[in-house]
N, C-alpha and C positions, 0 to 999 in steps of 0.2 A: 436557483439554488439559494439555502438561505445561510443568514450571519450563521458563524460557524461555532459561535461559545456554544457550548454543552452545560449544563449541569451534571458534575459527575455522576450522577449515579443514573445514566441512559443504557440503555443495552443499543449496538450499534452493528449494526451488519452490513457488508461492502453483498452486494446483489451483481447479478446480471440479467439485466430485464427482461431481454430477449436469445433465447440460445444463439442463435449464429451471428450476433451483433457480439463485438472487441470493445464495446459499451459498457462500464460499471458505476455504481453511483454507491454511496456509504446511506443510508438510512437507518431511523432508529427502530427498533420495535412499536410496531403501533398496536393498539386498540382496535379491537373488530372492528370496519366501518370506518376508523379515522384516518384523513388523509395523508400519505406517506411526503416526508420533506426531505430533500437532499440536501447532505450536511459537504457532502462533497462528490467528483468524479473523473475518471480515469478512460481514456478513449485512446486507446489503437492505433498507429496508423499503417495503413496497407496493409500488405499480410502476415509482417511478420511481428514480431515482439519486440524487435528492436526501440521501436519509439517512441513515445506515448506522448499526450497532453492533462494535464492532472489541473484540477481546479478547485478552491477549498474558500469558500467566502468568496473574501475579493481579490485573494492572489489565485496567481496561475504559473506553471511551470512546466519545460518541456523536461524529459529524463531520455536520451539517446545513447547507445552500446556504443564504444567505440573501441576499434583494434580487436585483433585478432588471437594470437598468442598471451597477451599479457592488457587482455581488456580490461577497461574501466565504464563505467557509467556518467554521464556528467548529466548536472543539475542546472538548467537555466531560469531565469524569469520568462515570461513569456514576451515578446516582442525583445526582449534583450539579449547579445552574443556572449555576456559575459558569465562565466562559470560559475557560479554559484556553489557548486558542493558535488564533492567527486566520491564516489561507490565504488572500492575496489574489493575482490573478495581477498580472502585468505590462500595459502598454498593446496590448502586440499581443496579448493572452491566450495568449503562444508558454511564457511562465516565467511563476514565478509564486516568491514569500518565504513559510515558515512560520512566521511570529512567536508566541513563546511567553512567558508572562507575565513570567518570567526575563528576559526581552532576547534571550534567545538566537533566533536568527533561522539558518534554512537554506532554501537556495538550490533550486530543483525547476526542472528543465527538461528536454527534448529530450536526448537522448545524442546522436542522429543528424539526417538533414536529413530521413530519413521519418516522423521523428517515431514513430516503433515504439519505440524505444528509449527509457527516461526514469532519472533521474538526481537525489541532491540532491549539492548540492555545499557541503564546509563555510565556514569565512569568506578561506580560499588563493584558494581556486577548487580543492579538489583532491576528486576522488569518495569520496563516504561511504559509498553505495548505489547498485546499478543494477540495473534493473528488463528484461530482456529476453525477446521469446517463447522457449518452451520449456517442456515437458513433460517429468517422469522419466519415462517409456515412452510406445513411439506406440500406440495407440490410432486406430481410424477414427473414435470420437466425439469425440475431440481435435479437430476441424475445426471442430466448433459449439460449442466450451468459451474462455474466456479464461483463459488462464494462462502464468504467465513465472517466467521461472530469477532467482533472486535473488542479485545476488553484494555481498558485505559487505567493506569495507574493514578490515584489520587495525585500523589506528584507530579505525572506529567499532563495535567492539564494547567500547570502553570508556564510551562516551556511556548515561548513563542514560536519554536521549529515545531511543537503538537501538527498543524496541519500538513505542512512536507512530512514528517513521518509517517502519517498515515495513510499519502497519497504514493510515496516513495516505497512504502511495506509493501503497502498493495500492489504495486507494479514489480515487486521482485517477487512477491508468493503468485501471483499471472504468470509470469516467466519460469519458473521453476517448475509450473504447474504445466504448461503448455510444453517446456522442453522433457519434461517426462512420461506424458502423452500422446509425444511427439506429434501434436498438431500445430497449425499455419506450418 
């Protein structure tokens, strides 16, 4: 994986490489021919969506569901127990707030009414991140893959949380995606 600064003006897409791999990685659009660099990635564990390990440069982090009725999401370091930043949704489970031990808190919801679209938003109301379908090339196994075009706000590529959010976006637009196509 490489350092994770960008030049804003990348086009960046989360892929998945292989269809029936829980395997994702962020890439930027390439050049016919030039070789593809993971800027980050997102892996699975076991079968369900519950768990995941997200890695982005040099950090790493687990993001595990926890509780039933009035679940949350918690955010760890990786080798460490200690919570780092808790994802609860909203009452309609339509949004949902990323709270981070800091206080800093950001916004996740819907970009659109079909809910394809997903978003955080920072404390304006104004887009950090958006998360939409799209592939850098078609492909006919592209039909059975999840993956979406990432587009990054001039601002938040100033934000040191930049890489949890877009390790942490991606692991709730996988969830959402898998619980509405009811697969794992």
């Amino acid at each position: 994986m490489t350092h994770f600064l960008l030049p804003p003006d990348r086009r960046l897409y989360w892929i998945q490489p292989r269809v029936l791999e829980r395997r994702y990685v962020l890439v930027e659009d390439q050049e016919a021919g030039a070789q593809e660099s993971e800027y980050a990635s997102l892996q699975f564990a076991g079968r369900s969506f519950e768990r995941a390990e997200a890695r982005a440069g040099q950090a790493g982090w687990i993001f595990q569901r926890q509780g039933c009725l009035n679940s949350a999401i918690s955010v760890r370091r990786l080798g460490e127990q200690v919570t780092l930043a808790v994802y609860r949704l909203n009452l309609m489970g339509l949004e949902g707030r990323l709270v981070l031990n800091g206080a800093q808190a950001y916004r996740w919801q819907p970009a659109n009414l079909g809910r394809v679209d997903y978003r955080y938003l920072d404390g304006y109301g104004q887009p950090l991140v958006v998360f939409h379908p799209g592939a850098p090339e078609a492909q006919a196994s592209n039909l059975f893959k999840i993956q979406y075009q990432v587009q990054i706000s001039a601002s938040a590529y100033s934000l040191a949380d930049l890489p949890l959010l877009l390790t942490f976006g991606w692991f709730l637009v996988v969830r959402h995606q898998a619980a509405s196509t009811q697969i794992g």
